[in-house]
LUMVEXDREN-356321 format. One record per residue (C-alpha): residue in three letters; residue number from 1; x, y, z. Coordinates in Angstrom, 3 decimals, decimal comma. Layout:
<rs>
- r; k; u; v; w
- ALA; NUM; X; Y; Z
...
</rs>
This chain:
<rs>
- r; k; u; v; w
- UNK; 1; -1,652; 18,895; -8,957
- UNK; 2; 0,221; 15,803; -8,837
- UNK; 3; 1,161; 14,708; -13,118
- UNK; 4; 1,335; 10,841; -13,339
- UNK; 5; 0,221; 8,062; -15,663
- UNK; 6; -1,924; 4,937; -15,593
- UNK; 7; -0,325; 1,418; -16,565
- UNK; 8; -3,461; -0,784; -16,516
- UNK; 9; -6,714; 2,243; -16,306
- UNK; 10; -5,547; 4,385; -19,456
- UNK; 11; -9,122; 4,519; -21,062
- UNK; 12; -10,927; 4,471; -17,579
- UNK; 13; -8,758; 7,860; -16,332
- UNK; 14; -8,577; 9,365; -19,637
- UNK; 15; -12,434; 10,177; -19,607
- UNK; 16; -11,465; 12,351; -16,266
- UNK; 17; -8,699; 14,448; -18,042
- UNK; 18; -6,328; 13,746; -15,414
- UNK; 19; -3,627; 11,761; -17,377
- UNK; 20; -0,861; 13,915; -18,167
- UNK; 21; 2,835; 13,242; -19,614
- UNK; 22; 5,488; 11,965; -16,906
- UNK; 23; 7,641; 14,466; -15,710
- UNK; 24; 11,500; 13,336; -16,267
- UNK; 25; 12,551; 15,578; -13,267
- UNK; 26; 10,111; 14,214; -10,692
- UNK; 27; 11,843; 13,340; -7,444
- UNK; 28; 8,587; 10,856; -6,003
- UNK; 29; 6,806; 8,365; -7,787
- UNK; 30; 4,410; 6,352; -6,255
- UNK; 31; 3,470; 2,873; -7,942
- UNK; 32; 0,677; 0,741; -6,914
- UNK; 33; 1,861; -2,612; -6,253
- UNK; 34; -1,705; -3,897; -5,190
- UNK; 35; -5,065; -3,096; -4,774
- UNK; 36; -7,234; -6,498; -3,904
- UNK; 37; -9,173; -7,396; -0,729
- UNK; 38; -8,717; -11,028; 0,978
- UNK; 39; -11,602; -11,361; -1,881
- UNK; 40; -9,513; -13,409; -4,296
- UNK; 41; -9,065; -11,385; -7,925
- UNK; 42; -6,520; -12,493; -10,480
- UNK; 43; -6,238; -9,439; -11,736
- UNK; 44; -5,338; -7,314; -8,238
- UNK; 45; -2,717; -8,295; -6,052
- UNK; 46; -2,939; -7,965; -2,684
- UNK; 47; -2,851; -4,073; -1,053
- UNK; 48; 0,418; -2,541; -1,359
- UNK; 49; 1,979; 0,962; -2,302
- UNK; 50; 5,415; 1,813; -3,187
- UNK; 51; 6,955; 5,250; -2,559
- UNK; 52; 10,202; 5,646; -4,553
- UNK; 53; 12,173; 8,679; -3,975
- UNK; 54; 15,502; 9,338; -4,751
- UNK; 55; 16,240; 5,543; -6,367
- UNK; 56; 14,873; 4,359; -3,432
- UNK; 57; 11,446; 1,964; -2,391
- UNK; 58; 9,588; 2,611; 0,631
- UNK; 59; 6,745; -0,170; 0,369
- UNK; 60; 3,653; -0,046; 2,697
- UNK; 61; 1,756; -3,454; 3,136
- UNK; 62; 3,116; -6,666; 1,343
- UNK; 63; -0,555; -8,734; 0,260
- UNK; 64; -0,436; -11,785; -2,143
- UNK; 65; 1,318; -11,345; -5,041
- UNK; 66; 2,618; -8,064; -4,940
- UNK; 67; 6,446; -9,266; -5,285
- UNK; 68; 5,714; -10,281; -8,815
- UNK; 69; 3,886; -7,048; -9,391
- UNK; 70; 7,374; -5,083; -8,267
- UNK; 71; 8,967; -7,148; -10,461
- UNK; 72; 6,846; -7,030; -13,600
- UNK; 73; 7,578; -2,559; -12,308
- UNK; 74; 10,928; -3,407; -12,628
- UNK; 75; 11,015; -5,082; -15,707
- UNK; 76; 8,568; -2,742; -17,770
- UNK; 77; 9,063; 0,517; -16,874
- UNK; 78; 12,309; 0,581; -15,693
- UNK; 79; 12,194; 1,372; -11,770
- UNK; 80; 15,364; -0,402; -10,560
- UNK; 81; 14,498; 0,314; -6,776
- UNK; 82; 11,222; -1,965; -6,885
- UNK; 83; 13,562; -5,347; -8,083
- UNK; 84; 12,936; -7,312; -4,702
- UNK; 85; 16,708; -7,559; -3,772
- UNK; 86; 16,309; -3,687; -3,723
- UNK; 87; 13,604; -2,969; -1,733
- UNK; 88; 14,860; -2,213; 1,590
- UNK; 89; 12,040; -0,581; 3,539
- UNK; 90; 8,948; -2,249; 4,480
- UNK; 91; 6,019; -0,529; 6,701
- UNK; 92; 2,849; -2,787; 7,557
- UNK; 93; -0,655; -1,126; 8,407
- UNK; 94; -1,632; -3,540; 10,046
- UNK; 95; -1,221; -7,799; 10,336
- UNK; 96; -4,181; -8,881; 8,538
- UNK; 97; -2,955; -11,952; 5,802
- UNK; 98; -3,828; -9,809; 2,894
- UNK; 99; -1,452; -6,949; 4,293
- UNK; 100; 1,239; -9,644; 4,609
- UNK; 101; 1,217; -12,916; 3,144
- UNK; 102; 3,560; -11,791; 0,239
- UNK; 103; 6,750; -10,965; 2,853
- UNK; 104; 7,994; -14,365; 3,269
- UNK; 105; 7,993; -14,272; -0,784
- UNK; 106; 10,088; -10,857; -0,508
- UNK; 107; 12,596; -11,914; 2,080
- UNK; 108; 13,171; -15,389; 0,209
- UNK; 109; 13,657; -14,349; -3,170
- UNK; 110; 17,292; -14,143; -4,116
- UNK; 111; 18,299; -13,020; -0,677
- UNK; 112; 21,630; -14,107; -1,208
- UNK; 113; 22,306; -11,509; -3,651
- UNK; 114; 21,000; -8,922; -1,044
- UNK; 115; 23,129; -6,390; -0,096
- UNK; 116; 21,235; -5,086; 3,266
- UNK; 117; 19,266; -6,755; 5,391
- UNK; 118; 15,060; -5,541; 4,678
- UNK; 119; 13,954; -2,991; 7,629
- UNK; 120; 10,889; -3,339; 8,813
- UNK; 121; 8,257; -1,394; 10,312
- UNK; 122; 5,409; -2,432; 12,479
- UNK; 123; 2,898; -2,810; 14,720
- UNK; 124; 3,423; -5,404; 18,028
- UNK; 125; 3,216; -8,597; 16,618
- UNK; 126; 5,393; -8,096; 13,230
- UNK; 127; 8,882; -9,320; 14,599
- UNK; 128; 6,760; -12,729; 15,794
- UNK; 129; 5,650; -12,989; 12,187
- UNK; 130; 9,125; -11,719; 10,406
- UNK; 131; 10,193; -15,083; 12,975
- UNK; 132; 7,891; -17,298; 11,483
- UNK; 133; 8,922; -16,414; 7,922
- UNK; 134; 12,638; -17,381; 8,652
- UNK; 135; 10,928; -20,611; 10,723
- UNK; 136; 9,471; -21,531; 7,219
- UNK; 137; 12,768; -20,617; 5,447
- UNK; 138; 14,850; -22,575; 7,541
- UNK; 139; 16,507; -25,576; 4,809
- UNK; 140; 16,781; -23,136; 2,169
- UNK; 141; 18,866; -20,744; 4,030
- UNK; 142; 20,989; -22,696; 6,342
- UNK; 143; 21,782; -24,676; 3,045
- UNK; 144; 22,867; -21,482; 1,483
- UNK; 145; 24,978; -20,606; 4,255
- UNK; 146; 26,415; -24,221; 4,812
- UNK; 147; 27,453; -24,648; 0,790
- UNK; 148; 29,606; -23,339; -1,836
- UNK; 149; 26,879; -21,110; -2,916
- UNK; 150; 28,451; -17,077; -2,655
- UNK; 151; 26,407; -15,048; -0,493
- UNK; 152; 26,873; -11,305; -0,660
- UNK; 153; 25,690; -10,597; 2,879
- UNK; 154; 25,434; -13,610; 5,114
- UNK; 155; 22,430; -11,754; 7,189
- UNK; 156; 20,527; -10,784; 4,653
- UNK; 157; 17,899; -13,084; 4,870
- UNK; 158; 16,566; -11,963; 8,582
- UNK; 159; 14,659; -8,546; 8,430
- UNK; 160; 15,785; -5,875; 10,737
- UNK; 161; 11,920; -5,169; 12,479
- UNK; 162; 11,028; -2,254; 14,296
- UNK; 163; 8,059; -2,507; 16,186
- UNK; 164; 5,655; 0,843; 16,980
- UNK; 165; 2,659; 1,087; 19,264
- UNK; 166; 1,199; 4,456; 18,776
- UNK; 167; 1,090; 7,465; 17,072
- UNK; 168; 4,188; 9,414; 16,124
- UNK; 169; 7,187; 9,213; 13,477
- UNK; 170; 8,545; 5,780; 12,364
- UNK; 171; 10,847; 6,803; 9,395
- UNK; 172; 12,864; 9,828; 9,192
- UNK; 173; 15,871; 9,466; 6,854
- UNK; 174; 17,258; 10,682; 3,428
- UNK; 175; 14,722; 13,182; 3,102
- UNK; 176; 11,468; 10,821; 3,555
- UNK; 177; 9,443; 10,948; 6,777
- UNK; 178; 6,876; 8,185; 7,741
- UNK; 179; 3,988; 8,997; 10,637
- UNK; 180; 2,226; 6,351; 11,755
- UNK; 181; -1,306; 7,451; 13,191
- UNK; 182; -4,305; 5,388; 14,588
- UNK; 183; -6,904; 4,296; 12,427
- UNK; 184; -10,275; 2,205; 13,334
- UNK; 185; -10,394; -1,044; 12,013
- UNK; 186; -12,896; -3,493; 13,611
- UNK; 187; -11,567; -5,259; 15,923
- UNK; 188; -7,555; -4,220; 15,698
- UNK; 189; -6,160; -2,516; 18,441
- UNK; 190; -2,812; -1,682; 15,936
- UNK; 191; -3,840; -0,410; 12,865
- UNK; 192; -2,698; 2,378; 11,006
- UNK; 193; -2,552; 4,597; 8,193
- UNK; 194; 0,772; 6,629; 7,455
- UNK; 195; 1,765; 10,118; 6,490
- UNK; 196; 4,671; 10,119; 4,036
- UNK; 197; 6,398; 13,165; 3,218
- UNK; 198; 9,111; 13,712; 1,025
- UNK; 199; 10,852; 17,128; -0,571
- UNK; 200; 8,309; 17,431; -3,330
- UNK; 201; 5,011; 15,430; -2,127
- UNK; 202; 2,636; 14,396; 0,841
- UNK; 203; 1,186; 10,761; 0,520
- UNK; 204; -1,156; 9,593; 2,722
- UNK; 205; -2,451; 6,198; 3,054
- UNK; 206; -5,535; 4,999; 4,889
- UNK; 207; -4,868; 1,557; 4,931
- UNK; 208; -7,803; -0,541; 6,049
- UNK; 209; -10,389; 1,871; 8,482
- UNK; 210; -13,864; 2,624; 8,857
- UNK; 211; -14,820; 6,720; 9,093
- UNK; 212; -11,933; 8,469; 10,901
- UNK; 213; -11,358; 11,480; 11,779
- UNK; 214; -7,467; 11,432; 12,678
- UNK; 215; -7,165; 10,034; 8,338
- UNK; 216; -9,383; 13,253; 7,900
- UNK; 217; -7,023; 15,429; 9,689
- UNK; 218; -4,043; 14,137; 8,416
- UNK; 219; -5,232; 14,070; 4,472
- UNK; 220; -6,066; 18,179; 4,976
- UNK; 221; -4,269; 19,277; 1,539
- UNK; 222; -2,311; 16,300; 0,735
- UNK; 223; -0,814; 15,592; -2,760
- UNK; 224; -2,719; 12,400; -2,742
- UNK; 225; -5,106; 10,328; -0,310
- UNK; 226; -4,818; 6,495; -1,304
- UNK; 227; -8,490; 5,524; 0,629
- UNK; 228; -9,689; 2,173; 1,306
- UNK; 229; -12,986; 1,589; 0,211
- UNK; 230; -16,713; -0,295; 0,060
- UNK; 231; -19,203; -0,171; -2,699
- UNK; 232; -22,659; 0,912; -1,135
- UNK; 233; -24,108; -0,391; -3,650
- UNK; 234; -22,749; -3,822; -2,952
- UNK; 235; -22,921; -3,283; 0,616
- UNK; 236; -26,963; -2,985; 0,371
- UNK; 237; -27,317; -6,203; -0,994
- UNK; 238; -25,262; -8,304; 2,021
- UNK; 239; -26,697; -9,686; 5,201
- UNK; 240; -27,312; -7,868; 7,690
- UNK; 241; -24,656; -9,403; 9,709
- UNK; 242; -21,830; -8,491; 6,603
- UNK; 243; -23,098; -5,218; 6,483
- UNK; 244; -22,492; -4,104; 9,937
- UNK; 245; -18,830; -5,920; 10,093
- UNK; 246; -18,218; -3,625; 7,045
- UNK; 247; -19,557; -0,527; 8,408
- UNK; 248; -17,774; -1,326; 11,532
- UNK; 249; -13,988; -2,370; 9,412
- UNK; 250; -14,321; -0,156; 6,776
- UNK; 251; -15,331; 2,296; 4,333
- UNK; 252; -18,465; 3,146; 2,245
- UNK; 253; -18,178; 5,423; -0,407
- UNK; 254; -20,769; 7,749; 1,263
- UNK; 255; -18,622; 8,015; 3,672
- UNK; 256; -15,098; 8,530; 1,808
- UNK; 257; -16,820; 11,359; 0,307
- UNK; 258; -17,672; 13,030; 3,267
- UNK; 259; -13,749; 12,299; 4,640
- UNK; 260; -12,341; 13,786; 1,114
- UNK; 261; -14,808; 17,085; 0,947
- UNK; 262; -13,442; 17,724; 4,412
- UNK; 263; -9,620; 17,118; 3,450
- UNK; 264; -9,175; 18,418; 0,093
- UNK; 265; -6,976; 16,563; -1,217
- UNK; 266; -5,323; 17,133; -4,464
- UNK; 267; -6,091; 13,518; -5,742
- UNK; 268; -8,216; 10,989; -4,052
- UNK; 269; -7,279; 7,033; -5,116
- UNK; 270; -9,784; 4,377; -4,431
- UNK; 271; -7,803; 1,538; -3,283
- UNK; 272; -8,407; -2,346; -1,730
- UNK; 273; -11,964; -2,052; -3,335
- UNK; 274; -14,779; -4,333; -1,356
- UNK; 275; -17,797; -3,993; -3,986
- UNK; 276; -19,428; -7,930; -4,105
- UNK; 277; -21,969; -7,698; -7,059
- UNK; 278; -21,996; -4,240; -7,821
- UNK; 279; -19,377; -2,867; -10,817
- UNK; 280; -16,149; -2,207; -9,264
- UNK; 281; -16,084; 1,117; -11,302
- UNK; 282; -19,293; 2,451; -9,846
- UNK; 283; -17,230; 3,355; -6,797
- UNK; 284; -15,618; 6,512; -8,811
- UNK; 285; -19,520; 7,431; -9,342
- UNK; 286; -20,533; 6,439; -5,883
- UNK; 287; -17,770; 8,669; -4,066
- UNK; 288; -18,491; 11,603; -6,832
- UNK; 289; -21,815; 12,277; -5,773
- UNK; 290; -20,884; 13,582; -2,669
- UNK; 291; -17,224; 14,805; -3,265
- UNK; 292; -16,086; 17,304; -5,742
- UNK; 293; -12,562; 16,871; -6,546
- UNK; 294; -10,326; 14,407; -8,528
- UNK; 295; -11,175; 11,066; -7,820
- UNK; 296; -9,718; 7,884; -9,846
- UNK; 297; -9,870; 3,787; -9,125
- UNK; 298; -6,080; 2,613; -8,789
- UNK; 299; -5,347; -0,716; -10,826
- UNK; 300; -2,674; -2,422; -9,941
- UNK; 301; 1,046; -1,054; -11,793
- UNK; 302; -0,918; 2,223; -11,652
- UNK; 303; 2,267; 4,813; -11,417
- UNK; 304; 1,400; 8,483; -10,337
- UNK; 305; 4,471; 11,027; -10,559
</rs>
């Protein structure tokens, strides 16, 4: 089973007897950068996951506030790939603002120190956006260019975007693979989770989905399954109108439980928690009653090894 520690849930996860020492010769870490909703919460930044194998950061979604949160990774514990001039690979789930409102904040922030230009991975619609962030970073960057100020790579502050539209690899380099595949999301016609395997781990991520099968399938055995999720508790107490848009975009915990007996996987993480007036930790108990396996609520600077 995957070993890893807690940054910000130490008492929480230590009643499951899951917390074990880090292992110094792990190749894959995976920190969570953010686990909010478009529901403000000071204390969770917006969704994000960071994959960092061999020195390097493979981030998946880019919500509010989640550059700071690679920083503050960066600063106390150490992990030199998440400091933002570093982080080189981006992959979005999907477009909505709380998947991506933090990347003009990661391709502004002391780009002129950046070596390589960020890559980025998407579905149609991200190279428009990636557009609009230069658009908005017009004066700062043409001033940089125009002055005295030394610039270590005079591109660096365009992204390199790669749109996909459909199901199949997206990343396949330096021993990390990334598989995009279809998820149902509302409305969204492009909206994903991903598949990422390295030498020593399988990741999957859900990203934001109601019940679906193809996230069943591809979570069959996985190290971990990172799993969006609603409270049904919370959900009971909506309108009738909220409760079938969140049926229909997302989650319940009845339901991940169902999706996580079938799969198996070695750890399920509750992530990008909707829960309204019910206790955001009643989702562990929620999902337990009709799952047996490991189950634990990710907090944001969460690092499992």
């Amino acid at each position: 089973m995957p070993q890893f520690r807690t940054v910000l849930a130490v008492t929480s996860l230590a009643a499951t007897g899951l917390i074990t020492s880090m292992a110094a010769s792990a190749d894959t870490q995976v920190v969570v950068l953010g686990t909010g909703t478009p529901v403000p919460n000071g204390e969770r930044a917006g969704s994000s996951i960071a994959v960092i194998h061999d020195q390097q950061a493979y981030v998946f979604d880019m919500g509010a506030g989640v550059v700071q949160r690679a920083i503050q990774a960066y600063e106390q514990h150490d992990i030199d790939a998440l400091y933002p001039t570093q982080i080189d690979h981006l992959f979005l789930t999907h477009l909505h603002s709380d998947h991506i409102v933090d990347f003009p904040e990661l391709l502004g922030t002391y780009w002129w120190r950046r070596e390589n230009q960020i890559q980025v991975f998407g579905p149609p619609g991200t190279q428009a956006m990636s557009e609009g962030a230069n658009a908005m970073l017009t004066e700062d960057t043409q001033t940089r260019l125009a002055d005295k100020s030394p610039v270590t790579n005079r591109d660096a502050f365009r992204a390199n975007v790669t749109e996909f539209d459909g199901a199949g690899v997206v990343f396949d380099e330096n021993g990390v693979t990334v598989e995009a595949f279809p998820v149902t999301h509302g409305d969204w016609d492009a909206a994903y989770g991903f598949r990422i395997t390295t030498p020593d781990k399988t990741i999957i991520l859900s990203g934001d989905t109601s019940l679906n099968d193809e996230t069943a399938r591809q979570a069959q055995g996985a190290d971990i399954l990172f799993h969006e999720v609603i409270s049904h508790e919370g959900w009971q107490d909506l309108s009738e109108e909220w409760q079938a848009y969140h049926q229909y975009a997302h989650t319940l915990t009845t339901d991940v439980a169902e999706l996580a007996e079938q799969a198996q996987p070695e750890l399920l993480v509750l992530y990008h928690v909707l829960h309204y007036g019910a206790p955001i930790d009643g989702v562990v108990d929620e999902v337990k009653q009709g799952y047996s396996g490991d189950v634990v609520l990710a907090e944001d600077l969460d690092i499992f090894d």
